[in-house]
Structures are given as structure tokens and as C-alpha cells.
N, C-alpha and C positions, 0 to 999 in steps of 0.2 A: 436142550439136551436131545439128541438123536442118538437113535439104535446104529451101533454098526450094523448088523442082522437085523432087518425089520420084524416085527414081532408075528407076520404075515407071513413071513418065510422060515419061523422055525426060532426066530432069535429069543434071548430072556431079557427078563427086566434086570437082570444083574448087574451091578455097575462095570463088569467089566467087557457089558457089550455096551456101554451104552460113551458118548464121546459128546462136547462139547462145542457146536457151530455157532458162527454170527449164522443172522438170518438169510442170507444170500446163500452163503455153503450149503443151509439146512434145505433151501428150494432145491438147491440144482445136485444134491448128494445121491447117489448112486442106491437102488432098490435091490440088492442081490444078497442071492446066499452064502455068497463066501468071502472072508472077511478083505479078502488081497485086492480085494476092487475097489472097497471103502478105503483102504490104508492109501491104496495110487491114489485114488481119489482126492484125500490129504492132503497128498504130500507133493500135488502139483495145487491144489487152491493154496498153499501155502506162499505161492509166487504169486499170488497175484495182489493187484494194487490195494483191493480191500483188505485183503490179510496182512500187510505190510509189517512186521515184528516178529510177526512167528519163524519157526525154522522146520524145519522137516524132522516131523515127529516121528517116523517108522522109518524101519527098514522094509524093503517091500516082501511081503510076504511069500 
């Protein structure tokens, strides 16, 4: 489970900051305070070979 918002930058433990990576996505995910970076973030590892099934989960913010 990773923060959209790191908890370092202002984020909650709420579940609706909080988002669901393999371990790969969880190293290489974006450390920033606003959430449109995490969602790009997404919804480009979403194409990649290890995500293979998922689909593009946001609109970009």
C-alpha cells in the first residue's frame, strides 16, 4: 500500500490517499505533494510489461 501524498508531505493515512502497487511501481512512484503527479504516474506504469492487465485507472488530474 502506498500514499498517494506521502505522509512527509502533508498526506493522511486515509484510505483515500492511500493506492495499491506491486513492488516495482512502489520503488520507482513519484514523492510529491499533489496528487496529478501520482495519478500520471499510474496511468503510464500501467503500460508497462509488469503491469500487464491493468488499465488506466484516472483521469489525469
Amino acid at each position: 500500500m502506498a500514499p498517494i501524498i506521502p505522509h512527509s508531505l502533508g498526506g493522511t493515512h486515509l484510505p483515500r490517499n492511500c493506492f495499491v502497487l506491486c513492488a516495482e511501481c512502489h520503488l520507482t512512484s513519484p514523492d510529491c505533494a499533489r496528487a496529478k503527479y501520482f495519478v500520471a504516474f499510474i496511468n503510464r506504469s500501467s503500460s508497462q510489461e509488469h503491469c500487464l492487465g491493468t488499465e488506466q485507472l484516472f483521469d489525469d488530474a
